[in-house]
C-alpha positions as CSV (number, residue, x, y, z in Angstrom):
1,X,0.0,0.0,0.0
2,X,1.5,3.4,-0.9
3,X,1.5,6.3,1.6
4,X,-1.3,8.4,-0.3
5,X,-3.4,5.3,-0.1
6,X,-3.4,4.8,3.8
7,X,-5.1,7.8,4.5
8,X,-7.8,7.0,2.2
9,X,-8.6,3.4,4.3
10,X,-8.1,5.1,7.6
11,X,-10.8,7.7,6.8
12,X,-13.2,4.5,5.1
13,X,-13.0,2.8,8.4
14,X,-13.6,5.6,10.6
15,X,-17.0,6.0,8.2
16,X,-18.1,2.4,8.4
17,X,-17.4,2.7,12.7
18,X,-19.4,5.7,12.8
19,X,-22.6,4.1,10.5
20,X,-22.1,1.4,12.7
21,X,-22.8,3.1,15.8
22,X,-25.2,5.3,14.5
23,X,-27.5,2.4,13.0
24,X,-27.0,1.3,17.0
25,X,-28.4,4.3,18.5
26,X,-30.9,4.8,16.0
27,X,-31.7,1.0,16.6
28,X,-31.5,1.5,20.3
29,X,-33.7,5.0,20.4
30,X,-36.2,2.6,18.4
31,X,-36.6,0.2,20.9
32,X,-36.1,2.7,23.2
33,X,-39.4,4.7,21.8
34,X,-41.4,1.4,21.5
35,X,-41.3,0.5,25.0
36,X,-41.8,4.1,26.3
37,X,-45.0,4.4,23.9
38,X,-46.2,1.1,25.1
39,X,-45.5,2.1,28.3
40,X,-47.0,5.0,27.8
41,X,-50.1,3.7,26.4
42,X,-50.2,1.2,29.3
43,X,-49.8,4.0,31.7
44,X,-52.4,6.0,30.1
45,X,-55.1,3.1,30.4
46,X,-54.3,2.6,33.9
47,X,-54.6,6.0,34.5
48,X,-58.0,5.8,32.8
49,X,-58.8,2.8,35.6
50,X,-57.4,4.8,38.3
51,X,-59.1,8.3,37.6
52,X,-62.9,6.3,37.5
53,X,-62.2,4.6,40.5
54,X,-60.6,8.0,42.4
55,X,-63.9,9.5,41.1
56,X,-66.4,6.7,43.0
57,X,-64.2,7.1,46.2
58,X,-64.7,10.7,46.1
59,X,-68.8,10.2,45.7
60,X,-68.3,7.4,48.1
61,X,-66.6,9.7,50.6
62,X,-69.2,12.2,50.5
63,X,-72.1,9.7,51.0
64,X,-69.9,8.0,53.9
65,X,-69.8,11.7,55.6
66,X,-73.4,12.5,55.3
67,X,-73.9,9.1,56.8
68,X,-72.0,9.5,59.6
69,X,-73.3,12.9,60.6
70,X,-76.6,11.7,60.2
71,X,-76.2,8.7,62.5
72,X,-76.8,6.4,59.9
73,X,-74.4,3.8,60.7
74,X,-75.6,0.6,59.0
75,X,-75.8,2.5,55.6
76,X,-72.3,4.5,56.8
77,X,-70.6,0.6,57.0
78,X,-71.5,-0.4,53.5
79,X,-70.6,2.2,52.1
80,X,-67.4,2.2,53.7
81,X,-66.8,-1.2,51.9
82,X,-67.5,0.4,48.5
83,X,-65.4,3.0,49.2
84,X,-62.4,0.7,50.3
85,X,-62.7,-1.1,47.3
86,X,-62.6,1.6,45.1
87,X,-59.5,3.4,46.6
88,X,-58.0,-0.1,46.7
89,X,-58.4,-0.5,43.2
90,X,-57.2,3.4,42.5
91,X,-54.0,2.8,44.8
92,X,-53.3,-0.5,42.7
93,X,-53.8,1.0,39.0
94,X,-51.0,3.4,40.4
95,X,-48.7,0.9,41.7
96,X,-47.6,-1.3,39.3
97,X,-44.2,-1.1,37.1
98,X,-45.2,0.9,34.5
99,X,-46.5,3.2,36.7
100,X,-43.5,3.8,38.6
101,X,-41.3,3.4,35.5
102,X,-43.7,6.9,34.5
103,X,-43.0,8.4,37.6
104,X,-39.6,9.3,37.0
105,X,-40.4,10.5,33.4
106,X,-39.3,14.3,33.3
107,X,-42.9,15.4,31.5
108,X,-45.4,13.7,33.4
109,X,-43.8,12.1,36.2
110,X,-44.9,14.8,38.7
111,X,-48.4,14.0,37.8
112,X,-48.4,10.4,37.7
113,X,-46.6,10.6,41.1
114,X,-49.2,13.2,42.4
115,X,-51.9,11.1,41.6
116,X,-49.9,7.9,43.2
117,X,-50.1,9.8,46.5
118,X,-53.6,10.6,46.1
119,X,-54.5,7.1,45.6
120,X,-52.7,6.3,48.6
121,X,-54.3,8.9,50.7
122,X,-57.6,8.1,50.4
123,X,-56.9,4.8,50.9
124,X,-55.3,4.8,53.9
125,X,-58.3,7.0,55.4
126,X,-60.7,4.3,54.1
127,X,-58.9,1.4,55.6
128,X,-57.3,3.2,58.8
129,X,-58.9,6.2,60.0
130,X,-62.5,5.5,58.9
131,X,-63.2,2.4,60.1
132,X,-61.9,3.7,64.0
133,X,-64.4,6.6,63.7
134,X,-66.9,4.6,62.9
135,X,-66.6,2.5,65.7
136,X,-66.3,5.6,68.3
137,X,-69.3,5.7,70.3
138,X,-69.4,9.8,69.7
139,X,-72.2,10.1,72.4
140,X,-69.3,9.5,74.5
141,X,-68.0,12.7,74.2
142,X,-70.7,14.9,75.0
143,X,-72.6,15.3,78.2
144,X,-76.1,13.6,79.4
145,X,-77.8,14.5,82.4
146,X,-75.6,17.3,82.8
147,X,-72.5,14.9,83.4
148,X,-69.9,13.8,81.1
149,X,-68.9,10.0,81.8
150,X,-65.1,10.0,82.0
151,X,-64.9,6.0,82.2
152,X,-66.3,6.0,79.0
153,X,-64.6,8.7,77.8
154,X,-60.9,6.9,78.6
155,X,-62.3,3.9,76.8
156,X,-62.8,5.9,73.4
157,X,-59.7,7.5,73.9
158,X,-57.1,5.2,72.2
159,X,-59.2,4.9,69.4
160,X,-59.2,8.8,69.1
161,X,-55.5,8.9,68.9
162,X,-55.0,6.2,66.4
163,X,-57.1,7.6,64.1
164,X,-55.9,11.3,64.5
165,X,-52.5,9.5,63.6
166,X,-53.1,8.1,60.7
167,X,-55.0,11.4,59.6
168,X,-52.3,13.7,60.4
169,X,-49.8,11.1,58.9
170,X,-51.7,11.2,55.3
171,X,-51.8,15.4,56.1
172,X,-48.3,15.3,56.4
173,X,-47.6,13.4,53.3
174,X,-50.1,15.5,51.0
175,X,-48.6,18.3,52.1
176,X,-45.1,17.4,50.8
177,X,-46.4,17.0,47.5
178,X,-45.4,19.8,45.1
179,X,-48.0,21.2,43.8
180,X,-47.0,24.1,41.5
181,X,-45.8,22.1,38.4
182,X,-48.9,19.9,38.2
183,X,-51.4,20.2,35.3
184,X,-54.5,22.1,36.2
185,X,-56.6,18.8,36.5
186,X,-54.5,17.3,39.0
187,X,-53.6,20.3,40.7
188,X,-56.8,21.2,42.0
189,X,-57.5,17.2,42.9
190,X,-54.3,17.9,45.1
191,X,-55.9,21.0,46.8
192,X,-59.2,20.2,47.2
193,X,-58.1,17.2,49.0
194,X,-56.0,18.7,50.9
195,X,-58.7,20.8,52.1
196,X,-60.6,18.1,52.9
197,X,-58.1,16.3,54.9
198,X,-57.3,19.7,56.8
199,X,-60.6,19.9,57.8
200,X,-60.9,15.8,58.9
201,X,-57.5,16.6,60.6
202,X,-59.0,19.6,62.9
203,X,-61.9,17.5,64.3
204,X,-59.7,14.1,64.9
205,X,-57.0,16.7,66.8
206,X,-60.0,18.2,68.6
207,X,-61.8,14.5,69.5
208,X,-58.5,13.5,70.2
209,X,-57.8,16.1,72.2
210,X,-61.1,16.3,74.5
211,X,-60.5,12.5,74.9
212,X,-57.6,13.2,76.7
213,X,-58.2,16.4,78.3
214,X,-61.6,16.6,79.6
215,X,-61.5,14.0,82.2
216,X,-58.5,16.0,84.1
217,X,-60.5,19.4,83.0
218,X,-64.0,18.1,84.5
219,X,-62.5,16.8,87.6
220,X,-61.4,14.0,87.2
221,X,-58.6,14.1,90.3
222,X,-60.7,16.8,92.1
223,X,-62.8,20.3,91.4
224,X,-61.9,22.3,89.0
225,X,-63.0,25.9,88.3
226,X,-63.0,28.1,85.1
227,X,-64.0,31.8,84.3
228,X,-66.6,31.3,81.3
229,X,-66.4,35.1,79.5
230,X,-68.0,36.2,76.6
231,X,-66.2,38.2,73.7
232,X,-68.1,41.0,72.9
233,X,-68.1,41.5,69.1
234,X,-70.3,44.6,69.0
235,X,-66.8,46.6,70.6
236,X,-64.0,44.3,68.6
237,X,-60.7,43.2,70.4
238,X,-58.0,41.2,68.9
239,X,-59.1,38.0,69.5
240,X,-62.8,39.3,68.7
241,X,-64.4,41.4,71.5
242,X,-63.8,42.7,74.7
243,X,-64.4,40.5,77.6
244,X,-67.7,41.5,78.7
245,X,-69.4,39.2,81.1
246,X,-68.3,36.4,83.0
247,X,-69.9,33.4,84.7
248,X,-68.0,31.0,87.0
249,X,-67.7,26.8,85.6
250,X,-67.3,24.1,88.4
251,X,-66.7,20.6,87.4
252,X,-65.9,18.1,89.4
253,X,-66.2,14.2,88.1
254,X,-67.9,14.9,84.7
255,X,-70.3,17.2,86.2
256,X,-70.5,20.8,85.5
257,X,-72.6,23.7,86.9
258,X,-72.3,27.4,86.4
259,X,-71.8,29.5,89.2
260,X,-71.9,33.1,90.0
261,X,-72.2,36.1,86.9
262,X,-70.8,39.0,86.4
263,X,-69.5,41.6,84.0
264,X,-65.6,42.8,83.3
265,X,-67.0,46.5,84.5
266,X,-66.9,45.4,88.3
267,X,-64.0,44.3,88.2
268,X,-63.3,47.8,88.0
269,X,-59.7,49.2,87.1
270,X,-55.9,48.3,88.2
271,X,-53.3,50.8,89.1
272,X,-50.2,50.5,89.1
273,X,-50.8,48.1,85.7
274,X,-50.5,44.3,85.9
275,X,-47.2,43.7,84.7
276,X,-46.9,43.3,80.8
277,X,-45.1,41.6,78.3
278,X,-42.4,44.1,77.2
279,X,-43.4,44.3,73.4
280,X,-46.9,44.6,74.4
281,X,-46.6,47.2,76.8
282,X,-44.3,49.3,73.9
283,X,-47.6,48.4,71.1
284,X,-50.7,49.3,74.0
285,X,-48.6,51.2,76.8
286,X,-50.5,50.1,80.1
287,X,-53.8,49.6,78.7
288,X,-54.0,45.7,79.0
289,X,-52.8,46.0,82.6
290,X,-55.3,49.1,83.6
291,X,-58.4,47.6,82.1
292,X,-60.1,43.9,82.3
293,X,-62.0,45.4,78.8
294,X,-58.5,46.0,77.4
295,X,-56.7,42.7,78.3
296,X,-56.9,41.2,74.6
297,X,-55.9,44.2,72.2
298,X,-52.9,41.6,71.8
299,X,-54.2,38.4,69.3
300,X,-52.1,35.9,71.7
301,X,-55.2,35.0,74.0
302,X,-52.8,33.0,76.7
303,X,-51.4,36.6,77.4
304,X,-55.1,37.9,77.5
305,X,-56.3,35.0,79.7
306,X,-53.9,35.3,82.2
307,X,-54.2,38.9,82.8
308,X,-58.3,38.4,83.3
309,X,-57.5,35.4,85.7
310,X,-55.5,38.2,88.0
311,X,-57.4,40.8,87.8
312,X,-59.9,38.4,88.6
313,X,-58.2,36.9,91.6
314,X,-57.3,40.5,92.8
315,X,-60.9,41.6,92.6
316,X,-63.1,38.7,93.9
317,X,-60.6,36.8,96.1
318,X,-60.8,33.5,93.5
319,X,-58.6,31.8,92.0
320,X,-59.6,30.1,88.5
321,X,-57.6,27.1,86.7
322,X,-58.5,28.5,83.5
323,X,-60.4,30.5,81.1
324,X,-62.8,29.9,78.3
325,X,-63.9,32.4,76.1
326,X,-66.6,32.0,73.7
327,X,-68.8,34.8,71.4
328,X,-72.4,34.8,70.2
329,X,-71.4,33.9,67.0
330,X,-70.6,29.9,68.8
331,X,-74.0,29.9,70.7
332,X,-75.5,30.4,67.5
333,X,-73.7,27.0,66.8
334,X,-74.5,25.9,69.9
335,X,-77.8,26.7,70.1
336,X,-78.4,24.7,66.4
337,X,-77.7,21.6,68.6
338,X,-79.8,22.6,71.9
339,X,-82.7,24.4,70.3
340,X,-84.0,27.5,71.7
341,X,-82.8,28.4,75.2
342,X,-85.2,30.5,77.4
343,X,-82.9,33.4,79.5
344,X,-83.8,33.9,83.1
345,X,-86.5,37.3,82.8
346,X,-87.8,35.0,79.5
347,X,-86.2,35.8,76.8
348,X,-85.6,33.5,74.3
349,X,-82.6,32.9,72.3
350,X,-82.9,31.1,69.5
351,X,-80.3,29.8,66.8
352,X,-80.7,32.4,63.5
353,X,-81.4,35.2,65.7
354,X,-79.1,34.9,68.8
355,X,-76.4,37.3,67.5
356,X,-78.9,40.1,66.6
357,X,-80.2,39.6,69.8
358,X,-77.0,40.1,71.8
359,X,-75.3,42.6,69.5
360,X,-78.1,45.0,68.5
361,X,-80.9,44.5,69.9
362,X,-80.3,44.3,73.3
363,X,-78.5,47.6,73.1
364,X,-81.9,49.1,71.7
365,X,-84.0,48.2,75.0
366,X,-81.3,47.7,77.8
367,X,-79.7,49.9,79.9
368,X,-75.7,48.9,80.6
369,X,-76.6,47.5,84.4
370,X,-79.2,44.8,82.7
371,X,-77.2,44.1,79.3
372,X,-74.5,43.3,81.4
373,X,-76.5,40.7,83.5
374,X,-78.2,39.6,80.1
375,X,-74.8,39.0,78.5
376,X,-73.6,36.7,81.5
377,X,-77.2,34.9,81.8
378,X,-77.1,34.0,78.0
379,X,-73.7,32.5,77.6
380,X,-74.0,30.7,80.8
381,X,-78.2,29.7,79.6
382,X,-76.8,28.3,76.6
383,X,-74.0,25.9,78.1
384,X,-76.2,25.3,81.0
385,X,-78.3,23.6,78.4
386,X,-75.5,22.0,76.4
387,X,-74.6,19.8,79.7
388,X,-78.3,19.5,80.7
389,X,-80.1,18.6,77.1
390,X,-80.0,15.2,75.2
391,X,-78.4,16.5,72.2
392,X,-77.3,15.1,68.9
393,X,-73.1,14.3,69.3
394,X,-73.2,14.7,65.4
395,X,-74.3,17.9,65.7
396,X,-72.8,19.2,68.4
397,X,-69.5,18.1,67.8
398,X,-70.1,19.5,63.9
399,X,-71.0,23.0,65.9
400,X,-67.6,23.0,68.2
401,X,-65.2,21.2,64.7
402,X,-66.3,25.1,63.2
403,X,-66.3,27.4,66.0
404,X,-62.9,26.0,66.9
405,X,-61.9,26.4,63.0
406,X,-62.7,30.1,62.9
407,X,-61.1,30.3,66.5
408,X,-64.5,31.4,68.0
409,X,-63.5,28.7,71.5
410,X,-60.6,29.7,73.2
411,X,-59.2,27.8,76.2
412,X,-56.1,28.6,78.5
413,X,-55.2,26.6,81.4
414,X,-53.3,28.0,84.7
415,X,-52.0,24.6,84.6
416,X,-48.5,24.7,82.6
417,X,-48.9,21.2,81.8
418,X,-52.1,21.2,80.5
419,X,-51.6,24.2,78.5
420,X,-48.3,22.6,76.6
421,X,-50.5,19.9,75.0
422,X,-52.8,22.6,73.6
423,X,-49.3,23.7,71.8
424,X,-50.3,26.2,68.9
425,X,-53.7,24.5,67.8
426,X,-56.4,27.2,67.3
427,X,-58.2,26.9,71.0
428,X,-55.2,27.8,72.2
429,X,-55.4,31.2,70.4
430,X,-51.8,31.3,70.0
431,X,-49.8,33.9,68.6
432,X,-47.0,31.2,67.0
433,X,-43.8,32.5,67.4
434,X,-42.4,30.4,63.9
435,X,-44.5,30.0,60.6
436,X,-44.8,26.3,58.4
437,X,-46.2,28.8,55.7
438,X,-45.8,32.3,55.7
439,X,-49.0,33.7,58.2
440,X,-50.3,37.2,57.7
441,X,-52.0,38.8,61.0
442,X,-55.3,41.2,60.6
443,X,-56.4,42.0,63.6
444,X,-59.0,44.9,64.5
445,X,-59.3,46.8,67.8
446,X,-62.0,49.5,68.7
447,X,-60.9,52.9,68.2
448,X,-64.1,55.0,68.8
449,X,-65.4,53.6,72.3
450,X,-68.5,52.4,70.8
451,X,-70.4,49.1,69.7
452,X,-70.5,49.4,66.0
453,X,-68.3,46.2,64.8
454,X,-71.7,44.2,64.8
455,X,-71.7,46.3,61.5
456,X,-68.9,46.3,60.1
457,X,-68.3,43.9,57.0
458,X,-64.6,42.9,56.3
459,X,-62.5,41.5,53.5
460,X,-59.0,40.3,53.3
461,X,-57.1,39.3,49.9
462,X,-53.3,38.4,50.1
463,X,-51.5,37.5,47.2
464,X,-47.9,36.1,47.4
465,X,-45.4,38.2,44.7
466,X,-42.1,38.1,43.8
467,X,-38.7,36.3,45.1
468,X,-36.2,38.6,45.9
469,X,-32.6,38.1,45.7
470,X,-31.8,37.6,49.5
471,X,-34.6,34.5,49.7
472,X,-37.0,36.5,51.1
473,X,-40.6,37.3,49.5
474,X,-43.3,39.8,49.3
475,X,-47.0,39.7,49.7
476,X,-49.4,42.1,48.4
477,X,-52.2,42.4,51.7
478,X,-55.6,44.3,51.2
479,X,-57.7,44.8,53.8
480,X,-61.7,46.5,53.3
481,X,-63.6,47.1,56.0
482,X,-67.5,48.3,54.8
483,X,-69.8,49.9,57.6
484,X,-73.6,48.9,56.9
485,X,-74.7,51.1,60.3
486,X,-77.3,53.4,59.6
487,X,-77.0,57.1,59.9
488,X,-79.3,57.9,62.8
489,X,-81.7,56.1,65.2
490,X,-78.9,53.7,67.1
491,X,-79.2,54.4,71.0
492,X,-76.8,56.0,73.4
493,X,-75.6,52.3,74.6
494,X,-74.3,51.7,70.6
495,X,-72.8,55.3,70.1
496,X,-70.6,55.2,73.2
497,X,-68.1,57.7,73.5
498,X,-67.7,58.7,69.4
499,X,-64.3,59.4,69.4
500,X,-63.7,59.4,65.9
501,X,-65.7,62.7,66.0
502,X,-69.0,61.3,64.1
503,X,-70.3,59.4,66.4
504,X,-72.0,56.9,63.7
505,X,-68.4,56.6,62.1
506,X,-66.7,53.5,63.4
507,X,-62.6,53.9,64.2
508,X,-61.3,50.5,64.0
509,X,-57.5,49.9,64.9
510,X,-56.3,47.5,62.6
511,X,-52.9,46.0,63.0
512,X,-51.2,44.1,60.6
513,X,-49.0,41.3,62.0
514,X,-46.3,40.1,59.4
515,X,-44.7,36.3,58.9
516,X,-42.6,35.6,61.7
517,X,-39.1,36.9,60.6
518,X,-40.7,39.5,58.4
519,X,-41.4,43.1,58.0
520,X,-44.2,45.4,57.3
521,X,-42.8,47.8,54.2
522,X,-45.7,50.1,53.0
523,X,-49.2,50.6,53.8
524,X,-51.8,53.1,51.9
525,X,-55.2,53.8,52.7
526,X,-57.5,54.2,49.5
527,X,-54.5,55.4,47.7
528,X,-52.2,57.6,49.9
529,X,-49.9,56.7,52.1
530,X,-50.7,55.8,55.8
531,X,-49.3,56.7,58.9
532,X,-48.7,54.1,60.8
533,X,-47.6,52.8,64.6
534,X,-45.4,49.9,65.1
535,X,-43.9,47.9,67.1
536,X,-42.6,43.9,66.9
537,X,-44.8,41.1,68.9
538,X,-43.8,37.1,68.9
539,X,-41.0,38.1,65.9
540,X,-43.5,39.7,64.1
541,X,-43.3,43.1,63.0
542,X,-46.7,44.8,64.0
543,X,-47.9,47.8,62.1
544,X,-51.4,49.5,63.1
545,X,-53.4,52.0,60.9
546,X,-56.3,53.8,62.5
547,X,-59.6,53.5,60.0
548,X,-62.9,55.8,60.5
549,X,-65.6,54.1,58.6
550,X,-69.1,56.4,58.1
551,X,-72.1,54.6,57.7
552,X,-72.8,53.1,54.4
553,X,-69.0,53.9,53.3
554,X,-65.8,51.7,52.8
555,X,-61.9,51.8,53.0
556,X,-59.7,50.2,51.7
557,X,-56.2,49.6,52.9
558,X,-53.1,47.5,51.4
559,X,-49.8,46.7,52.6
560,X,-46.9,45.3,51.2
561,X,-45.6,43.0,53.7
562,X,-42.5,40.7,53.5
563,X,-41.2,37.4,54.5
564,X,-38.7,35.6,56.2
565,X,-36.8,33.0,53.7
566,X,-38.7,31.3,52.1
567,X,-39.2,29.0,49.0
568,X,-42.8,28.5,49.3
569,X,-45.5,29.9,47.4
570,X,-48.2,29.8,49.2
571,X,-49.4,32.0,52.2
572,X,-51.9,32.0,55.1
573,X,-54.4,34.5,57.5
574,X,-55.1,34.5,60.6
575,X,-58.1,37.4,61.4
576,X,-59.6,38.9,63.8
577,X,-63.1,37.1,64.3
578,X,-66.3,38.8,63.9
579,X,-69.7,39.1,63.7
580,X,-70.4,38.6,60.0
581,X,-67.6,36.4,58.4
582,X,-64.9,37.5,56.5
583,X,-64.5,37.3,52.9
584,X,-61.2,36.5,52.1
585,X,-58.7,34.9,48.9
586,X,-55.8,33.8,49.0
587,X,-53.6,34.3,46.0
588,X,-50.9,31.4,45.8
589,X,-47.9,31.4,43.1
590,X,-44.7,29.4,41.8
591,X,-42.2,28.4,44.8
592,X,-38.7,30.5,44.3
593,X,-37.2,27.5,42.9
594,X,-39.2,26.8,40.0
C-alpha cells in the first residue's frame, strides 16, 4: 500500500465505525421509543382505571360523611366497603411497574406521582382512620344529664388517637407533594383534597384532644374551676371582643354547673398596671394592665387569659384554673344543637337570631346594668343547656369542629402542663412565634369607644409576589372594612363615647402582623400613604393604621408585607373574628425554585 493510499482506508473505516454506531443508537432509540409508547399507552389506560375509580371514592366519601353525621351507621358501614374497594383499586392502578417506570419520566412524572399519592391517601383514610371513627361511640364525648362519663370517655380515647395518627400522617404526606408544576386537573384534585383532609384533621385533633383532656379538666382528680367570659363583638378586640361578662364553671367528676355572673365593669380598674409583656406594653402602653375590657388588644389570647385570671383573683378573692372564652357567634352554633334556650327574665334565644339579639338588639332596650347581667345569663343559659339537654353528638360536635376552625373557643389553662398539650392548635389562640407557611396577621381593635363592629363587614385578599434576591418574598395584603350602620336612630348604649368625631363613624384599629421573621414595608389607605404605629410582637413586626368608617361607606387599605426565607409559594391569615364572616382569597404562586 502506498502512503497516499493509507489515509484513504483510515478515513473508510472511521466511516463504516461511525454508520455502525449510528445504525446502533438509531436502533437502540427505536426500541427505546417502543417501549416508552407502550409504556406510555399502558400507563395511560391505567390511568383511565385509576381516575374512575378515584372519582367513585370521592362520591363514596361524601355519601360515607353525610352518613356519619346523620347517624346512619348501618348505611355509613357499607358504604365504607364500596369506598375501600374503590381506593384499593385506584391505589393498585398506580402501583404497578409501568407506573413507577412513568413516575420518573421528566414530563409527566410529577403528575403520575401526584396522583400515586392521592390514591394512597384516600386509601389509607378508608382502611385506617375511617373504620376507627366509625366504631367511636361519639355520644361519649358529650354530656347527658348534665355529666360527662369520664370511664367512658378513657375507653374511646385510644381509638381517638390512632385515628388522628393516621389522619395527620396522610396530612403530612399530601402536604409534601409539590403542587406548583402539576397540570391544572390534577392540581386542583391535590388542593381540594387537601382541604378536605385539613378539615378531617382539625376534628380528629379536637376529639383526640377532648378525649384526653376533659377527664382532668372536668375533675377527674378533684374540682376544677374556670372563668366562662364572653367576647363581645359589638366593641372588637383582637381575639374578637372585649371581655364583657363572665360566669364561673365548676366541674368536678364529669359534672358541670355554672356559678356566680358578672361583667368585666366590676372588676373595675388596676393601678399601678399588671405587669406586661415588654413588646406589648411598647404596642398598648398600660392599657392591658389598667383595664379587664383592654386585656386582649394583643391576638395571643394565653397573654389575654392570664391577665383576666389576676385581675380576677385581685378583685373577687378567686382563683380560677382557667379561662374559656366564647362569642355569640358559637351559641348560635350551639344553640343549632340545643334548640332554643329560654334566658332567666324570659327571653328566648334562638339559633338564627341569637347574634342580633346580643349585639343590637339588646343595646336598643337595655340599659348597661341589665345588658351586662343579660350578657352573663345567655352564655351561661346556653352551656347550662349543652350539659343538661339530650343532644345530637353529630351535631354538636359538627357546631364545636367550626367554632374552633374560625377560632370562636378559646381555652387557657393556669396549669402549665395542661396548656403545653394545647401547643399552637387554634383553641389555644396562640400567637405562633415560627410559621410552616408564611402567616399574615389582621387583627381589629375599637378605636371609637363604641359598639358598631356588629356592623362592620370585612374583606382580606393576600396574594404572594415576587422572590427577591436575599430568599425573602413579598406579599401584596388588602384589607376593606365596609360599615352597613345606619345614619341615625342607634341608641346611646351603641354610640358610646364617638371618638372618631361622628359618632355613627366606626374607628377601628387594625394591625397588621407580618410572617414571623418578616417586615411590614408600605401601607396606603385608599391610595395615599398611611401613617402608621409599630412595634414587633412574637418576631413579628406589627404595624397599626387607624380607619374611620361612616355609615354606608368603605376603606380600603393595602400593605406590602415581606417574609422571612422562604421558597414557598403559598401563604396563610389569621383574622380577627367577627360578627359577619370574612370574605377573604388567597392568592398562591410558583415556589422560588421553580
Amino acid at each position: 500500500m502506498t502512503e497516499s493510499e493509507r489515509p484513504t482506508r483510515r478515513r473508510s473505516r472511521s466511516r463504516r465505525r461511525r454508520r455502525a454506531r449510528l445504525r446502533r443508537v438509531l436502533l437502540s432509540a427505536l426500541v427505546v421509543g417502543s417501549l416508552l409508547l407502550a409504556a406510555g399507552g399502558w400507563v395511560g389506560f391505567r390511568g383511565w382505571q385509576a381516575r374512575a375509580h378515584l372519582l367513585n371514592a370521592a362520591g363514596l366519601a361524601r355519601e360515607l360523611s353525610a352518613q356519619v353525621v346523620g347517624g346512619d351507621t348501618d348505611r355509613a358501614l357499607r358504604t365504607l366497603a364500596a369506598l375501600q374497594s374503590q381506593s384499593g383499586a385506584a391505589r393498585k392502578a398506580t402501583g404497578d411497574p409501568s407506573w413507577q417506570l412513568g413516575r420518573r419520566t421528566p414530563i409527566a412524572g410529577d403528575d403520575l406521582d401526584a396522583v400515586r399519592q392521592i390514591a394512597i391517601a384516600i386509601d389509607e383514610l378508608a382502611r385506617q382512620a375511617f373504620p376507627t371513627l366509625l366504631r367511636t361511640d361519639l355520644t361519649s364525648l358529650v354530656p347527658a344529664g348534665g355529666r360527662l362519663d369520664l370511664a367512658r370517655l378513657s375507653d374511646v380515647s385510644a381509638d381517638l388517637t390512632r385515628a388522628d395518627e393516621s389522619v395527620q400522617r396522610t396530612r403530612r404526606d399530601l402536604a409534601a407533594v409539590p403542587a406548583e408544576s402539576l397540570v391544572s386537573q390534577v392540581r386542583q384534585a391535590l388542593i381540594d383534597l387537601r382541604g378536605e383532609i385539613d378539615r378531617l384533621a382539625s376534628l380528629t385533633s379536637a376529639a383526640d384532644q377532648g378525649a384526653r383532656l376533659l377527664p382532668p379538666l372536668l375533675g377527674a382528680s378533684g374540682p376544677r374551676r374556670y372563668l366562662l367570659v364572653s367576647q363581645n363583638l359589638a366593641e372588637l378586640r383582637a381575639t374578637g371582643g372585649m371581655f364583657g361578662a363572665y360566669a364561673i364553671m365548676e366541674a368536678e367528676n364529669g359534672k358541670v354547673k355554672m356559678g356566680k355572673q358578672g361583667s368585666s365593669a366590676s372588676l373595675g380598674r388596676f393601678t399601678p398596671a399588671l405587669k406586661l409583656p415588654a413588646e406589648i406594653r411598647a404596642l398598648w402602653t398600660d392599657l392591658p394592665g389598667i383595664y379587664p375590657a383592654d386585656v386582649n388588644l394583643s391576638p395571643h389570647f394565653p397573654t389575654a387569659a392570664a391577665l383576666y385570671r389576676e385581675m380576677f383573683r385581685r378583685k373577687t378573692g378567686t382563683t380560677v384554673d382557667g379561662v374559656l372564652a366564647v362569642d355569640p357567634v358559637v351559641l348560635s352554633y350551639l344553640l343549632k344543637a340545643t334548640g332554643p334556650v329560654l334566658v332567666p327574665g324570659g327571653v328566648p334565644l334562638a339559633s338564627e337570631k341569637v347574634v342580633q339579639t346580643l349585639l343590637n338588639d339588646s343595646y336598643q332596650r337595655l340599659n348597661v346594668k341589665q345588658q351586662d347581667e343579660f350578657f352573663a345569663s345567655s352564655a351561661a343559659s346556653v352551656f347550662d343547656a349543652f350539659f343538661k339537654k339530650n343532644v345530637n353528638p353529630r351535631v354538636l360536635l359538627s357546631a364545636f369542629d367550626r367554632a374552633i376552625t374560625e377560632r370562636r373557643i378559646l381555652f387557657w389553662s393556669a396549669r402549665p402542663e395542661e396548656q403545653r398539650t394545647f401547643g399552637d392548635s387554634r383553641m389555644a389562640g396562640t400567637l405562633p412565634e415560627q410559621d410552616t407557611v408564611p402567616t399574615v396577621g389582621v387583627f381589629l381593635n375599637d378605636g371609637s369607644g363604641a359598639k358598631l363592629g356588629y356592623y362592620l363587614r370585612p374583606t382580606a385578599n393576600l396574594t404572594v409576589g415576587e422572590c427577591r434576591p436575599d430568599g425573602r418574598r413579598e406579599l401584596r395584603l388588602r384589607v376593606t372594612l365596609r360599615s352597613t350602620a345606619p345614619k341615625s336612630g342607634l341608641s346611646e348604649s351603641v354610640l358610646g363615647l364617638g371618638l372618631a368625631g361622628d359618632p355613627y363613624t366606626a374607628r377601628t384599629l387594625v394591625s397588621i402582623f407580618s410572617p414571623a421573621g418578616g417586615a411590614v414595608l408600605e401601607a396606603r389607605l385608599d391610595g395615599a400613604e398611611a401613617a402608621l404605629g409599630s412595634g414587633t410582637e412574637r418576631h413579628r413586626q406589627v404595624a397599626t393604621a387607624s380607619v374611620d368608617v361612616g355609615p354606608g361607606a368603605e376603606r380600603a387599605l393595602e400593605v406590602t408585607v415581606l417574609t422571612a426565607k422562604t421558597g414557598v409559594g403559598q401563604a396563610e391569615l389569621r383574622l380577627t373574628p367577627t360578627a359577619s364572616p370574612w370574605t377573604t382569597q388567597v392568592h398562591s404562586a410558583p415556589s422560588c425554585d421553580q
